[in-house]
TORSEKOL-657574 format. One record per atom (N, C-alpha, C, O, CB): residue in three letters; z, x, y. Coordinates in steps of 0.1 Angstrom, whole numbers, plus 2048, in hexadecimal, padded with zeros to 3 digits. Glycine has a CB too. Layout:
BEGIN
alaZXY...
This chain:
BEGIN
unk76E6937E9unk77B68C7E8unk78068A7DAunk78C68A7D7unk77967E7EFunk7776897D3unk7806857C0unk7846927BFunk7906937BAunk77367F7ADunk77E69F7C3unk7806AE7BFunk7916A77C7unk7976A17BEunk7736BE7C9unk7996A67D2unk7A36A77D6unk7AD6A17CDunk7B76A67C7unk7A26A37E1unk7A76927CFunk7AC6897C3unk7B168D7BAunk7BB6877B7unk7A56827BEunk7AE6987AFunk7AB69E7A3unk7B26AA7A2unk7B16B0797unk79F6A07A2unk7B96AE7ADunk7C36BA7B3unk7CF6B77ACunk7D66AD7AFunk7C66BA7C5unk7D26BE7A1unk7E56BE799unk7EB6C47A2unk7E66CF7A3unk7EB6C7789unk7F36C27AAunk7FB6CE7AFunk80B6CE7A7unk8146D47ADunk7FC6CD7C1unk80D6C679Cunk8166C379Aunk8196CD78Bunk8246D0787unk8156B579Bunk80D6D2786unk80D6DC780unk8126E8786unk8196EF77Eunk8036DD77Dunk80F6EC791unk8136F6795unk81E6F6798unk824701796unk80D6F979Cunk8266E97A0unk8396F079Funk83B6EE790unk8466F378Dunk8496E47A9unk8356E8785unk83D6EB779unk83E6FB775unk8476FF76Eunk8356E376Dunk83570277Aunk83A71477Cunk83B718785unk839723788unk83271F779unk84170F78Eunk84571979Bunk85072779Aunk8537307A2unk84B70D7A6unk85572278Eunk86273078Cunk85773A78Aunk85974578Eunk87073077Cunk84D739784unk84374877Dunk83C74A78Aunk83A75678Cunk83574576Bunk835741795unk83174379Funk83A74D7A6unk8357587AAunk82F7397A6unk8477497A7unk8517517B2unk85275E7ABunk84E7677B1unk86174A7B5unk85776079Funk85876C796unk84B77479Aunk84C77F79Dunk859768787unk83E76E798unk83677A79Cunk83577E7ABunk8307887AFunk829777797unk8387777B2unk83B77E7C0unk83F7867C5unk83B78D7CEunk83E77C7C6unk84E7847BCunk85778E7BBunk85079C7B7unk8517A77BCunk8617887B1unk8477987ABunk8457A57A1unk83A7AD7A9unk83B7B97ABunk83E7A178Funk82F7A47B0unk8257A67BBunk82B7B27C7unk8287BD7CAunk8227977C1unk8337AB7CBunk83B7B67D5unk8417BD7D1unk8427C67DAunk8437B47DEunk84A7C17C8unk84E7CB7C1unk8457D77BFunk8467E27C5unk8537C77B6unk83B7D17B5unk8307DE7B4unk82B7E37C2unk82A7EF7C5unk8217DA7ABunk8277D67CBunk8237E07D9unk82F7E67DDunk82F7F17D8unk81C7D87E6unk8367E47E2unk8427EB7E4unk8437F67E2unk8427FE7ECunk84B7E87DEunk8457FC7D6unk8488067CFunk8388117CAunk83981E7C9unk8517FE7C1unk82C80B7C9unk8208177CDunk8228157D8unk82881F7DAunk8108177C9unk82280D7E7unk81F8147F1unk82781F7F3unk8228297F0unk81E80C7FAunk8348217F7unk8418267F8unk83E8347F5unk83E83E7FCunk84B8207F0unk83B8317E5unk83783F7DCunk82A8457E1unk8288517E0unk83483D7CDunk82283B7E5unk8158417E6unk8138467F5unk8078487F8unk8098367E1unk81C848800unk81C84A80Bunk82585280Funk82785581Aunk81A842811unk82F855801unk838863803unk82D8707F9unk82C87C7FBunk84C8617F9unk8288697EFunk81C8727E6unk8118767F2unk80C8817F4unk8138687D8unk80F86C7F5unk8058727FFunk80387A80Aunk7F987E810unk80186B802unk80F87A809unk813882819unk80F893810unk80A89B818unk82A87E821unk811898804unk8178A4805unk8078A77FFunk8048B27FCunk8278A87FCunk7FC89C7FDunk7F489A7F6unk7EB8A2803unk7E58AC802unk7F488C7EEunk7EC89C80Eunk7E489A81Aunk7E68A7820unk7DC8AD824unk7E788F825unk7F58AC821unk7F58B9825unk7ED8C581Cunk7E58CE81Funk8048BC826unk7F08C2813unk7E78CC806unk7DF8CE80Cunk7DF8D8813unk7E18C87F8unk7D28C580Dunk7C48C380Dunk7C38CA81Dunk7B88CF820unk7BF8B180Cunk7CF8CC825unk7CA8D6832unk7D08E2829unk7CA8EC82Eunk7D48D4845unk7D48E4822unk7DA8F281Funk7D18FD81Eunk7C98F8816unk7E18F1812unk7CD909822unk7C991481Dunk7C6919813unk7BB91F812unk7CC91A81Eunk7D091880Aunk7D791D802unk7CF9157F4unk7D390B7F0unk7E791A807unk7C591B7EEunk7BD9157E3unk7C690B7D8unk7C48FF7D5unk7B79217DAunk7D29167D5unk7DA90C7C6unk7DF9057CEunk7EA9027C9unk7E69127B9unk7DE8FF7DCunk7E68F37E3unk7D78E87E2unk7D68DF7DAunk7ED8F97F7unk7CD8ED7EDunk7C68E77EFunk7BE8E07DFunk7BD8D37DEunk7C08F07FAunk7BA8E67D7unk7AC8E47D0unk7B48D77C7unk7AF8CC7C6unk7A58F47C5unk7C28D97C0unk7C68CC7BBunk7C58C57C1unk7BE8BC7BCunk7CF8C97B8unk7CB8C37CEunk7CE8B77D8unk7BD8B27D5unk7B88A97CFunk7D58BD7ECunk7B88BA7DBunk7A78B47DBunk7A08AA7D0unk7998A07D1unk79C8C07DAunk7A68B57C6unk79E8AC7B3unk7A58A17B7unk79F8967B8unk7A38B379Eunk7B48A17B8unk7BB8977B7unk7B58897BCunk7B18807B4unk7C789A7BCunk7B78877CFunk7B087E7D2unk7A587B7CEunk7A386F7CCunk7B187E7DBunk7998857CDunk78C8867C5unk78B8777C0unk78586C7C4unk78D8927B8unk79687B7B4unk7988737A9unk79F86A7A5unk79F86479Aunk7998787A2unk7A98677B3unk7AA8567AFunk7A784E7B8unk7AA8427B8unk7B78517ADunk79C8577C4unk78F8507CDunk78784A7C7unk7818407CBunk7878577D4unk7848527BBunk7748507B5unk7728477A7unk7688437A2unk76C8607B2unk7818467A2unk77E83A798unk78282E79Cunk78582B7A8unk78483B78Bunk783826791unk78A81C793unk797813790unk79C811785unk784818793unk79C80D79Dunk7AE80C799unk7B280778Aunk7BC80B783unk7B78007A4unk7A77FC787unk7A97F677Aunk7AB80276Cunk7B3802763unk79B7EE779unk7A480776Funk79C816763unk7AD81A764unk7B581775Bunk78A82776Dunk7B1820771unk7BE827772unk7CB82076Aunk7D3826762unk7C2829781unk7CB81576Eunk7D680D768unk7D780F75Cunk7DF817758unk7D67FF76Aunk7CC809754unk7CA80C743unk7CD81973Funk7D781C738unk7BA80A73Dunk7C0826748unk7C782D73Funk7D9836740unk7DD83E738unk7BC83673Eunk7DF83074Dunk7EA83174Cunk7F4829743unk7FD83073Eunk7EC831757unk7F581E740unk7F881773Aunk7FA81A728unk80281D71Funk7F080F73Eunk7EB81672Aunk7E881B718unk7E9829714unk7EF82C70Aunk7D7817712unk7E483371Bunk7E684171Aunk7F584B71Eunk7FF84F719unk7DD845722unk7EE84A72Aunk7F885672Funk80685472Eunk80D85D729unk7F585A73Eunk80D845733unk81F84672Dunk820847721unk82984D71Cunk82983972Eunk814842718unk81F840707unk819850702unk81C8556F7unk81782E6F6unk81185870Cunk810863704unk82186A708unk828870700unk80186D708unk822868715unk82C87371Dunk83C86E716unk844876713unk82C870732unk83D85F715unk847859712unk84F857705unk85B857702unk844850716unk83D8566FCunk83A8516EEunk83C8436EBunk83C83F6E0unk8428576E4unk83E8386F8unk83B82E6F5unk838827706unk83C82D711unk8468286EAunk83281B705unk82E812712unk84381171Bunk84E811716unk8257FA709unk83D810726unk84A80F732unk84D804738unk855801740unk84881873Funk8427FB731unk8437EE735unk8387EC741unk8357F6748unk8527EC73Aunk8317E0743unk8297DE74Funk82C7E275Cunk8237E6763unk8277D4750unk8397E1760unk83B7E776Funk83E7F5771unk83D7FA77Cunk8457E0775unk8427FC768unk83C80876Cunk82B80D76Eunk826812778unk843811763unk82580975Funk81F80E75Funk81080D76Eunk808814773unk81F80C753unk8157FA76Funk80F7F877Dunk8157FE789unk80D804790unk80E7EA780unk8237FD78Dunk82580479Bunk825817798unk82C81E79Funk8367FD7A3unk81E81B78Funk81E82A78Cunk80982A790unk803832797unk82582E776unk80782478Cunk7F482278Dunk7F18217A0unk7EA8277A7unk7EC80D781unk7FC8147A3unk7FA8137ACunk7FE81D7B7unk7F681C7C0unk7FD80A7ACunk8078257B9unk80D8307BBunk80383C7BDunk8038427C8unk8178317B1unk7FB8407B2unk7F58487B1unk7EA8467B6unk7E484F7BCunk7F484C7A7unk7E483A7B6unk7D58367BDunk7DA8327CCunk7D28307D6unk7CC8267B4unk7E38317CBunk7EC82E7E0unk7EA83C7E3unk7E683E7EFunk8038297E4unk7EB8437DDunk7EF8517E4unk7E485D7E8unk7E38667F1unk7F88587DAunk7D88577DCunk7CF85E7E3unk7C885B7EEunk7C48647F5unk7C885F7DDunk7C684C7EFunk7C08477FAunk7CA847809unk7C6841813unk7BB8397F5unk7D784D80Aunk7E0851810unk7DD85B816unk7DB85D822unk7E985280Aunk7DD86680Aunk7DA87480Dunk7CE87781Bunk7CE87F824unk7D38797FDunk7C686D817unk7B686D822unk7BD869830unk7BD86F83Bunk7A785C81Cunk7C385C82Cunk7C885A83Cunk7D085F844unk7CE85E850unk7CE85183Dunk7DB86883Dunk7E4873841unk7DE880847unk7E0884852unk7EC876836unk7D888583Funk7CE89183Eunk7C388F850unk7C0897858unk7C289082Bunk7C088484Eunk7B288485Aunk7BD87B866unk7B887A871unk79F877854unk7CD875864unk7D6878873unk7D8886876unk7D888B881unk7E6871874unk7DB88D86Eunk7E089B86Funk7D18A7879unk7D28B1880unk7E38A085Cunk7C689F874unk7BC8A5878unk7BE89F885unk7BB8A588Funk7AF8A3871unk7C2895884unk7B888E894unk7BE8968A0unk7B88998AAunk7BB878899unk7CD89B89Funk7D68A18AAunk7CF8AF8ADunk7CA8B78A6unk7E78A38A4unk7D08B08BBunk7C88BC8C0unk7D18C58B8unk7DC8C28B4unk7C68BF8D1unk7CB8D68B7unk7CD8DE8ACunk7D78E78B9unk7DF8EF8B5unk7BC8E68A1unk7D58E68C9unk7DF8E88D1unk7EC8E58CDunk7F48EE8CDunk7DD8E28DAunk7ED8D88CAunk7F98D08C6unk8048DE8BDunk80E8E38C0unk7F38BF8BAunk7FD8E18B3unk8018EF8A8unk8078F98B1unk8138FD8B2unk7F38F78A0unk7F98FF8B8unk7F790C8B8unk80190F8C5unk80391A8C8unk7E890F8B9unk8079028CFunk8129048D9unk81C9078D3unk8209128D5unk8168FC8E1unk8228FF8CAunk8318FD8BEunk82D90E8BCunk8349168C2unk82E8EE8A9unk8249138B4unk8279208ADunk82892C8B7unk82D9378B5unk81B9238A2unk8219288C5unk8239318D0unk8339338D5unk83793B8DDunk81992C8DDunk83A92A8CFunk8459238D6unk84F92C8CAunk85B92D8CCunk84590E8D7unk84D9308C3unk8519368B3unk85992C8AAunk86292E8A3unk85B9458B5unk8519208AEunk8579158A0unk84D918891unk840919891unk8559008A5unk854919887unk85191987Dunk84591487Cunk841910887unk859915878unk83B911871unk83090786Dunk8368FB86Aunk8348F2872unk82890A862unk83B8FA864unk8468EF857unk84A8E7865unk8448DD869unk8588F8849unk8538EB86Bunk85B8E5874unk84E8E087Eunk84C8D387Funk8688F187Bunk8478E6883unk83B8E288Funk8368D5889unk8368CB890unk82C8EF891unk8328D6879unk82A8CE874unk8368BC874unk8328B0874unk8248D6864unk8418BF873unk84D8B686Funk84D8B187Bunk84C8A487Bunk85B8BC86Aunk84F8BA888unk8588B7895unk84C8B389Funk84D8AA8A7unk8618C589Bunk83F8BC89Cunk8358B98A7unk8278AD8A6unk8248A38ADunk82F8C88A8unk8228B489Dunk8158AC895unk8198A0892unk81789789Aunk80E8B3886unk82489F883unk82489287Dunk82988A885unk820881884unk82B891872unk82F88788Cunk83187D895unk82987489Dunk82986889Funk83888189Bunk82087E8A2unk81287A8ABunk80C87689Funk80786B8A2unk8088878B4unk809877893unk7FD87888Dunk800867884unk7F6860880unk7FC88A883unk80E863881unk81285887Eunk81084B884unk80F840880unk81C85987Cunk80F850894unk80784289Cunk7F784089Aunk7F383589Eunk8098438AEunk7EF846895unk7E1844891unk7DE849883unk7D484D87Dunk7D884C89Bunk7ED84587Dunk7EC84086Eunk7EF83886Bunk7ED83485Funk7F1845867unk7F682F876unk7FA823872unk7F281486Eunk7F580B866unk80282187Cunk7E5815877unk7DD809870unk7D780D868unk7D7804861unk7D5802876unk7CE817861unk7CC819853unk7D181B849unk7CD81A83Eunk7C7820851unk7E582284Dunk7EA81D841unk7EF80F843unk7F781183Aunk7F382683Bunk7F1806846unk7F27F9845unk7E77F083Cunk7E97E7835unk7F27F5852unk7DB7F783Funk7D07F083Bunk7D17F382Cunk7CC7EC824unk7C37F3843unk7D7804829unk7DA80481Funk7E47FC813unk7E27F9808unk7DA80C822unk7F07FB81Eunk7F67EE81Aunk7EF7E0810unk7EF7DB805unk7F87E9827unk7EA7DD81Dunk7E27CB819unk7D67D0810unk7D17C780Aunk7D97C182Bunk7D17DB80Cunk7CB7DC800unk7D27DE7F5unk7CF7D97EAunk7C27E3801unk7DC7E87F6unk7E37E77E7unk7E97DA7E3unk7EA7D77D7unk7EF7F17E7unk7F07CE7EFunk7F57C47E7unk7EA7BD7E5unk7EF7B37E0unk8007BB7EDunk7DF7BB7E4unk7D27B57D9unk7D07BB7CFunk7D07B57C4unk7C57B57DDunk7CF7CA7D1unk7CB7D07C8unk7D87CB7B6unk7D57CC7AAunk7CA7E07D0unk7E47C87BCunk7EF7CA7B6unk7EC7C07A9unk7F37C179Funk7FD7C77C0unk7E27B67A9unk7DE7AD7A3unk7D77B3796unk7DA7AC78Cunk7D57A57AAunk7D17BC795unk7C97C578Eunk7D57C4784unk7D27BE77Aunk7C37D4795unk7DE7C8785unk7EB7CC77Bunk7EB7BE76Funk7F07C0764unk7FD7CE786unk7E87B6771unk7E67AA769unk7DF7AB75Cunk7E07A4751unk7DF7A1771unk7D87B5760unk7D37BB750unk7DA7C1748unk7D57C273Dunk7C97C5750unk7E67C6749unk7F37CB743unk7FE7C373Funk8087C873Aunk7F87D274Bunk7FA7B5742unk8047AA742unk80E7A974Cunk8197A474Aunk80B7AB737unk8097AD757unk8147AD762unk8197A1763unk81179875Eunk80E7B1770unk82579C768unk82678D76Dunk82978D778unk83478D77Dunk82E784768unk81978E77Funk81578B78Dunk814784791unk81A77C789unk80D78D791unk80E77B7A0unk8087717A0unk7FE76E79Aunk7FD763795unk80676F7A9unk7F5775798unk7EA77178Funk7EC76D781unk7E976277Cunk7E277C78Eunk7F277777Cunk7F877176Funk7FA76676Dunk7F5760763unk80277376Dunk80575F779unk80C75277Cunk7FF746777unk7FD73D76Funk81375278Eunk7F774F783unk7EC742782unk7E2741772unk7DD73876Bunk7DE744792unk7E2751770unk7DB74B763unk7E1745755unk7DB74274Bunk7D675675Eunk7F0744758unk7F774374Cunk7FA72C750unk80072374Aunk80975274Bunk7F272B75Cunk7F3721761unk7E671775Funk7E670B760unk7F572476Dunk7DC72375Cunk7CC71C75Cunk7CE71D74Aunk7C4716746unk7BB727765unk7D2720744unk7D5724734unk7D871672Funk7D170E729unk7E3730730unk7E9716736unk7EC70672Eunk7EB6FD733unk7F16F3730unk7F7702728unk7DE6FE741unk7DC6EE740unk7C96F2744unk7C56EC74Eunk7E96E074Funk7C26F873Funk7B66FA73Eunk7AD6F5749unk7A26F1749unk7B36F5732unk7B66F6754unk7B56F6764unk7B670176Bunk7C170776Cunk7BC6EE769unk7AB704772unk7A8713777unk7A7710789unk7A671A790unk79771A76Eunk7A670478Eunk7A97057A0unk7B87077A4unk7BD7107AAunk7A46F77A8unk7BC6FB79Eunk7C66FF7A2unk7D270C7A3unk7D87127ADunk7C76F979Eunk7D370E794unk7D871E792unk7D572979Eunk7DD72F7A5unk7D1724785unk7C872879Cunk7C17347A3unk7C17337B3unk7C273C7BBunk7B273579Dunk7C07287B7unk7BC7257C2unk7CC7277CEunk7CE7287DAunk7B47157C0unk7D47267C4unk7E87277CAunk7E77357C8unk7E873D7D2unk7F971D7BFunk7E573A7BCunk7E674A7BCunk7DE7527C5unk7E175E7C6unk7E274E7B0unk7D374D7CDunk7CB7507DCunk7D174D7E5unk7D07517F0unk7BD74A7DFunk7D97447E2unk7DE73D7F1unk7EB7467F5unk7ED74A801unk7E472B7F0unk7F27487EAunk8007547E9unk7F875F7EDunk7FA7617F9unk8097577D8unk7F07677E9unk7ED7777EAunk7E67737FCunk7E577D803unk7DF77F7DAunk7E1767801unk7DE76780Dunk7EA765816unk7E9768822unk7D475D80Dunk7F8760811unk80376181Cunk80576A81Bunk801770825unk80E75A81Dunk80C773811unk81077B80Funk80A788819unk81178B823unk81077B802unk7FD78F817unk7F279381Eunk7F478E82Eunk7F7797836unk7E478D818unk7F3782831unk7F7781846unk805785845unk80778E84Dunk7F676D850unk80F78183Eunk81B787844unk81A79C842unk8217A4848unk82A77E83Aunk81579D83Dunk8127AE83Cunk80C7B3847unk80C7BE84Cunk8097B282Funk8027A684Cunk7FB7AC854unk8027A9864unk7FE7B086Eunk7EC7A7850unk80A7A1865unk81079D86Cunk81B7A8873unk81D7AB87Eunk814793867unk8207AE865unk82C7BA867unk8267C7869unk82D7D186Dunk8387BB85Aunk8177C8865unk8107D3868unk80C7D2878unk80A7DC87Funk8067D385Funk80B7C8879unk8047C688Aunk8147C8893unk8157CF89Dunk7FB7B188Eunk81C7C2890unk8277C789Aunk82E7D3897unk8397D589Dunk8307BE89Cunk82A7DF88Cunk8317F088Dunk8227F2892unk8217FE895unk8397FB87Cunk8177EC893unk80D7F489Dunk80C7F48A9unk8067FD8AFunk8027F289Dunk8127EA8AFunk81B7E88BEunk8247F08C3unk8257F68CDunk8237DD8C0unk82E7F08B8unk8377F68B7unk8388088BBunk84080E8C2unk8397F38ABunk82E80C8B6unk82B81E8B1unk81F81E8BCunk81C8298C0unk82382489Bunk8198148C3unk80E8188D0unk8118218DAunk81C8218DEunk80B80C8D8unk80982A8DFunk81082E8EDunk8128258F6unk819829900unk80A8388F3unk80E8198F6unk81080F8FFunk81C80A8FEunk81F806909unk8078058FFunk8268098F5unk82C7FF8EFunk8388068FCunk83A8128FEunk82D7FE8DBunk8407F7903unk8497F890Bunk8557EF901unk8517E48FDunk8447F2919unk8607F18FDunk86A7EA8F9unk86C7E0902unk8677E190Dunk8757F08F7unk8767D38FFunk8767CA907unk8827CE911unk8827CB91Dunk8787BC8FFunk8897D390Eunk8927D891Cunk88A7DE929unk8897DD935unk89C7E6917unk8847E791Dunk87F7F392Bunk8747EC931unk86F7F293Bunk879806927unk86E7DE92Cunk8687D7935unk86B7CE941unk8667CB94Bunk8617D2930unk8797C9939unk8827C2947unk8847CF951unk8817CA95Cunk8957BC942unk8857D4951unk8897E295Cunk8807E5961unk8807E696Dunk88F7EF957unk8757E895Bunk8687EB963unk8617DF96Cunk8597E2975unk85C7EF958unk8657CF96Aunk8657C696Eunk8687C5979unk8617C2983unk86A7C1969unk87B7C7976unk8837C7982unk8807CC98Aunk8807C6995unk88D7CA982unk87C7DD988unk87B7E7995unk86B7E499Dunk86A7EB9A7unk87B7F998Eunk85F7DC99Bunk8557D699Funk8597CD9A3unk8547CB9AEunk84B7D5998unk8647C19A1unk8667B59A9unk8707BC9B6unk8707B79C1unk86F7A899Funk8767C69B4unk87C7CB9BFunk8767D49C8unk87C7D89D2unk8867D09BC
């Protein structure tokens, strides 16, 4: 009970503008790697079926290698390295984070795209090409479509891990939530509170994601009846 007692919360609306600002900044970066990292990934995932060696073997190192380190490692050396070499100087924290993030979305994209594409019977193809549709078109018109409903809860899940992950960027000076809270435990040398609102934000934030992920998984089910065509299917059983 003194632990409650002993609760500022009055510190915390004195930054509530830098709280909201990093929320803002929080969803922005997820935003913008997922987006990127699930249009990258897509061409990333096809590669890795490709035949075709100078298709396949990058695509492979690629994911390889931003499977096998780590997101932190990536940020830095994007950050400190690779823009100010390409640029000759830093792009500012949000690129350099929704660019890290982007690239580390995409490999782990690539996997999920690549093994829907697998999961569809290889019939699914081989009718389309009996039929004399193109590959390109079969793969556009036939496969991907099937193959996006049993991509949808792993990439979602991919989702709700990049907006945690998005915290990592704080090492760059992001003004994140985290940030918020550390620039909160700084000037008043109080570390629950800060921290404990900056858990509480990345935990709403996270159910409503997961919330909008659970209803386009309803959505994209083969089960899924719209609400019309269930009044009608209704109607015609009550009659």
């Amino acid at each position: 009970m003194d632990f409650l007692d002993n609760i500022r919360f009055d510190m915390i609306w004195n930054y509530k503008e830098l709280f909201i600002r990093g929320i803002w900044v929080t969803l922005s970066l997820t935003a913008v790697g997922y987006i990127g990292g699930v249009i990258f990934g897509l061409f990333l995932g096809i590669g890795k079926l490709s035949k075709k060696r100078w298709v396949y073997y990058p695509s492979k190192f690629y994911v390889d290698f931003f499977r096998g380190t780590p997101l932190l490692v990536q940020i830095l050396l994007i950050h400190t390295a690779l823009i100010p070499s390409i640029f000759g100087q830093s792009l500012g924290f949000f690129v350099s984070g929704a660019t890290a993030l982007m690239l580390n979305c995409a490999a782990y994209n690539a996997e999920i795209i690549r093994a829907g594409i697998q999961s569809i019977e290889k019939g699914q193809m081989e009718a389309a090409r009996s039929l004399g549709m193109p590959r390109k078109e079969a793969m556009r018109y036939i496969v991907l479509p099937q193959a996006i409903r049993r991509m949808v809860p792993p990439l979602g899940n991919e989702l709700i891990a990049l907006l945690k992950d998005s915290s990592l960027v704080t090492v760059i000076a992001a003004t994140d939530i985290l940030y918020a809270g550390k620039v909160v435990a700084g000037a008043y040398q109080r570390f629950w509170e800060p921290y404990i609102t900056a858990a509480i934000l990345y935990l709403i934030l996270t159910w409503i994601f997961t919330k909008l992920i659970t209803y386009v998984e309803k959505r994209y089910s083969n089960s899924y009846i719209p609400s019309q065509r269930r009044r009608i299917f209704s109607f015609g059983r009550a009659s």
